[in-house]
C-alpha positions in Angstrom: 0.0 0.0 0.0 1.4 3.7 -1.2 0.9 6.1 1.3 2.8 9.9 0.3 2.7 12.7 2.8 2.2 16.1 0.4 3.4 18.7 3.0 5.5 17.1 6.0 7.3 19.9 6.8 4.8 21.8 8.3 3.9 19.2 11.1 7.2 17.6 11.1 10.4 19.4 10.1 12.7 16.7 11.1 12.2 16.1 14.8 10.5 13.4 14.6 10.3 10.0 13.0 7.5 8.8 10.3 8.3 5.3 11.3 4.8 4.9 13.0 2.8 5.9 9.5 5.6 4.3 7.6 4.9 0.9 9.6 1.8 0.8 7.5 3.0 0.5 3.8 5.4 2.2 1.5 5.7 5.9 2.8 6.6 8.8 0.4 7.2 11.9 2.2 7.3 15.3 0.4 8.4 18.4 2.5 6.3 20.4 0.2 3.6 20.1 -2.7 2.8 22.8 -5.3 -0.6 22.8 -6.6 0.5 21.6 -9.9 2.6 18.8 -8.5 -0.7 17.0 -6.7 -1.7 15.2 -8.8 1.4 13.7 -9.8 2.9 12.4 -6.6 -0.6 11.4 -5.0 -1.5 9.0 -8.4 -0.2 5.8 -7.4 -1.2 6.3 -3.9 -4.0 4.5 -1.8 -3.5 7.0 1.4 -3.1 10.6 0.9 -1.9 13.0 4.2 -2.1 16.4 3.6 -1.4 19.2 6.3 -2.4 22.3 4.3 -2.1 21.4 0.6 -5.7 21.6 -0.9 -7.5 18.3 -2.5 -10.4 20.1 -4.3 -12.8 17.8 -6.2 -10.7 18.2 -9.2 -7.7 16.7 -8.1 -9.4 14.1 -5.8 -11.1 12.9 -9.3 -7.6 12.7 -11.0 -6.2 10.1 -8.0 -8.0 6.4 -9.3 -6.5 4.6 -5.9 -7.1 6.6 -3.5 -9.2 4.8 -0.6 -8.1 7.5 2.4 -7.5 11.1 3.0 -6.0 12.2 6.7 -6.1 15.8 7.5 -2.5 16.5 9.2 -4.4 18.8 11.4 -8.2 19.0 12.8 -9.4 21.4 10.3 -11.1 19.9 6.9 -11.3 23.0 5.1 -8.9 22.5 2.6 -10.3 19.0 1.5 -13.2 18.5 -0.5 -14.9 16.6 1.8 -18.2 16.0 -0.1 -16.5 15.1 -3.2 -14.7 12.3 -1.3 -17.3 11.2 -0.3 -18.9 10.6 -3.3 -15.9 8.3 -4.0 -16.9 6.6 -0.9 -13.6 7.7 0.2 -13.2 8.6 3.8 -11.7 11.6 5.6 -10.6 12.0 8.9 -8.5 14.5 10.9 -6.1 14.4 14.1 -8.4 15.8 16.8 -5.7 16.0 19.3 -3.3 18.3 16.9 -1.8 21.3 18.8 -4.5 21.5 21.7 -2.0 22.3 23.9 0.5 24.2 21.8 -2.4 26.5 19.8 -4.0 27.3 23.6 -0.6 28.3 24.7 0.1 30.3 22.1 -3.0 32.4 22.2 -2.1 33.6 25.6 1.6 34.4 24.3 -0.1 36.8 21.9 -2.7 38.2 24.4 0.1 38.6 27.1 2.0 40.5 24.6 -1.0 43.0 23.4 -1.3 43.5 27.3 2.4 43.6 28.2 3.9 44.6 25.1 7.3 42.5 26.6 8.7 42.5 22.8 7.6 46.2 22.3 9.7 46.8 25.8 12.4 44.9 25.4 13.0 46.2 21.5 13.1 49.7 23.4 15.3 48.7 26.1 17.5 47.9 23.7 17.4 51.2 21.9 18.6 52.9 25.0 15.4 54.4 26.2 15.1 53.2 29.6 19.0 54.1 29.7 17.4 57.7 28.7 14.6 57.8 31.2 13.8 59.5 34.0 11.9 57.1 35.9 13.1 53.6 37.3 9.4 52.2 36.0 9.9 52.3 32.3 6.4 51.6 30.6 5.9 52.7 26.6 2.0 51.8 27.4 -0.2 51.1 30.1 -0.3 47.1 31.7 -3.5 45.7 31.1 -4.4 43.1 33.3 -6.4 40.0 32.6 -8.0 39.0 36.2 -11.5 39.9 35.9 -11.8 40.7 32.3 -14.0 38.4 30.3 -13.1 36.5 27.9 -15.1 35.6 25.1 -14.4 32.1 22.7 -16.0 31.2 19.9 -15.9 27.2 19.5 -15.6 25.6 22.4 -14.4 22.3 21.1 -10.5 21.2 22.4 -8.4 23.7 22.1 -11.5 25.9 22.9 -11.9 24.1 26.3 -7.8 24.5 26.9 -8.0 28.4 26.2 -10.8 28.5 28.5 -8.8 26.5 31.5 -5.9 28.8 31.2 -8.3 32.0 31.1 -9.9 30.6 34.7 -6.5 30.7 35.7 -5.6 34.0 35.4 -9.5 35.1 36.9 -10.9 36.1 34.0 -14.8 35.1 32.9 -15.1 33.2 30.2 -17.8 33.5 27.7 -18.5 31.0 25.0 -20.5 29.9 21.6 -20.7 26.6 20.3 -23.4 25.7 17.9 -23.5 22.4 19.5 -23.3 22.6 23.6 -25.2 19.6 25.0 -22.3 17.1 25.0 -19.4 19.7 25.8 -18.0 18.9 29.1 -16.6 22.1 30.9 -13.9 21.9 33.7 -14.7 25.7 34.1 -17.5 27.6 34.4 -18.8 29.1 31.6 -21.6 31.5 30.7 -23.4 30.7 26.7 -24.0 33.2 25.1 -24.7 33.7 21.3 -21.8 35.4 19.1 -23.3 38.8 18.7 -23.6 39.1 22.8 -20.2 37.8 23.1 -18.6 40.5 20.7 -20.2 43.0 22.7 -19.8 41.9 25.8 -16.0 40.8 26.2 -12.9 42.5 26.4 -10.8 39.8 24.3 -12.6 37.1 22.0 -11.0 34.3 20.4 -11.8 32.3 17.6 -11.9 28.7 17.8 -14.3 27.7 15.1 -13.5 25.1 11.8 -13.9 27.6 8.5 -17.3 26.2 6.5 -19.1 28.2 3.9 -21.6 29.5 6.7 -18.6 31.5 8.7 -16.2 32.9 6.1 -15.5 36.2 7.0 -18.6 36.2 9.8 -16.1 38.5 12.0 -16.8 41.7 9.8 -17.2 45.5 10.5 -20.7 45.2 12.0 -19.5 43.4 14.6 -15.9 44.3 15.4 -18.2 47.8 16.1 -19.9 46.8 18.9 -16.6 45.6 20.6 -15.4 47.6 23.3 -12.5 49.9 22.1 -10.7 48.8 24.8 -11.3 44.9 23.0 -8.8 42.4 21.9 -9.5 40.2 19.1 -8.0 36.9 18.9 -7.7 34.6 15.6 -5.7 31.5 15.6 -8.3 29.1 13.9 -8.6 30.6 10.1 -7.6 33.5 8.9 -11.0 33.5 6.1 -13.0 33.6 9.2 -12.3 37.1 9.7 -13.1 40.2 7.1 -9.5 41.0 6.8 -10.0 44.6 5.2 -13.1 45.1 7.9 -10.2 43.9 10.5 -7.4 46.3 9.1 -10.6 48.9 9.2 -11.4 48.9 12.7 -7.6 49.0 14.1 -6.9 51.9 12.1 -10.2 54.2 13.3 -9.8 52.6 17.0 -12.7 50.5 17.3 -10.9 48.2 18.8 -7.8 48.2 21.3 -6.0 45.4 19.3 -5.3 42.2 17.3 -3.2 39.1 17.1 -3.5 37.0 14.4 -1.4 34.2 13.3 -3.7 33.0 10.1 -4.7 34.7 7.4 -6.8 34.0 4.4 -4.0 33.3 1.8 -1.0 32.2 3.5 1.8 33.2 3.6 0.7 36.4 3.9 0.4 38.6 0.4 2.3 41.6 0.3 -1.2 43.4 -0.1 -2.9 42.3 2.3 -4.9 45.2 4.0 -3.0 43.3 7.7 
């Protein structure tokens, strides 16, 4: 059985073995795939894994063997899911993937919109805390997260981690999920729908899977009825936010700030309005 890995790299860059997929069949592993190179080194394969290399229904119908498609990630948005299906081909994902890493790093980019510790250091540096005055060298004001509420939309893993780690530096969290009835919280948590939340919190995060319904649901109506003193979070999908309705309200200060790590064509295009 030929099983070819189109974008490695990305989830493995050489620190770990593939012997454990490799144990399976004859592995091909690819660091990366251009779009016109699919089709070519997925053909003679029975098991595709891609990370972030897109299988629309064009290509999948191109690949004769193929009998499996795993998502290097928990996302499926760049797989054609329904046209796989048609081929009675299954899809699944790895619904552990970053949980603890992605949660992490959301607070590493909300502690440094509230402590600005690059921002500082880059200025220390530069000489000018050697050229102050004052023994308390601030370039802005410390924003601190114990009682501010967080809002998070998607409350699946990683979701649930963000939401640990918010309860443990006392702030409230707030949270949508479309589907809550079978969601086990180890915090409290207080539902409310998305357009409350926006309003409501002083930092949201997005934690949702990109479907048709969502793209670019985060747009200028309501990134106005956040708090100017709001944070906005995005480390799910970067075409879940209205990137020039994003760049929009951080240049007119409708919002305090924003730290994203996705956009919607990555990497990021010289002309993006971010």
């Amino acid at each position: 059985m030929k099983i070819v890995v189109l974008d490695g790299h990305t989830v493995n860059p050489g620190d770990n073995p593939w012997d454990g997929i490799a144990a399976f069949g004859e592995l091909t592993v690819y660091a990366r795939t251009p779009a016109d190179k699919i089709v070519e080194r997925a053909k003679d394969a029975e098991i595709v894994l891609p990370n972030k290399t897109p299988l629309s229904a064009e290509t999948i119908a191109q690949l004769p063997l193929l009998r499996f498609i795993v998502e290097l990630a928990t996302g499926y948005d760049s797989v054609d899911v329904a046209a796989a299906g048609r081929r009675g081909i299954p899809v699944s994902n790895v619904p552990e993937y970053g949980t603890d890493s992605v949660a992490q790093h959301v607070f590493a980019l909300l502690l440094e919109l509230c402590n600005r510790v690059g921002e500082h250091a880059a200025a220390v540096k530069n000489g000018e805390w050697s050229a102050s005055p004052d023994f308390s060298f601030w370039k802005a004001p410390l924003v601190e997260l114990s009682g501010m509420k967080l809002g998070i939309i998607g409350l699946g893993r990683i979701g649930l981690k963000v939401a640990e780690i918010a309860h443990a530096f006392g702030m409230e969290v707030l949270a949508f999920n479309p589907h809550r009835s079978n969601i086990p919280t180890s915090v409290p948590v207080t539902w409310l729908e998305i357009r409350e939340i926006f309003s409501a919190a002083e930092v949201v995060s997005l934690h949702c899977p990109l479907v048709p319904e969502n793209r670019g649901f985060v747009n200028r109506e309501l990134l106005s009825s956040m708090k100017e003193s709001a944070f906005l979070i995005n480390t799910a999908r970067g075409a879940l936010v209205n990137e020039a309705d994003l760049a929009w309200a951080l240049d007119n200060g409708k919002i305090a700030g924003a730290a994203v790590d996705v956009v919607s064509r990555e990497p990021i295009a010289a002309d993006n309005p971010l």
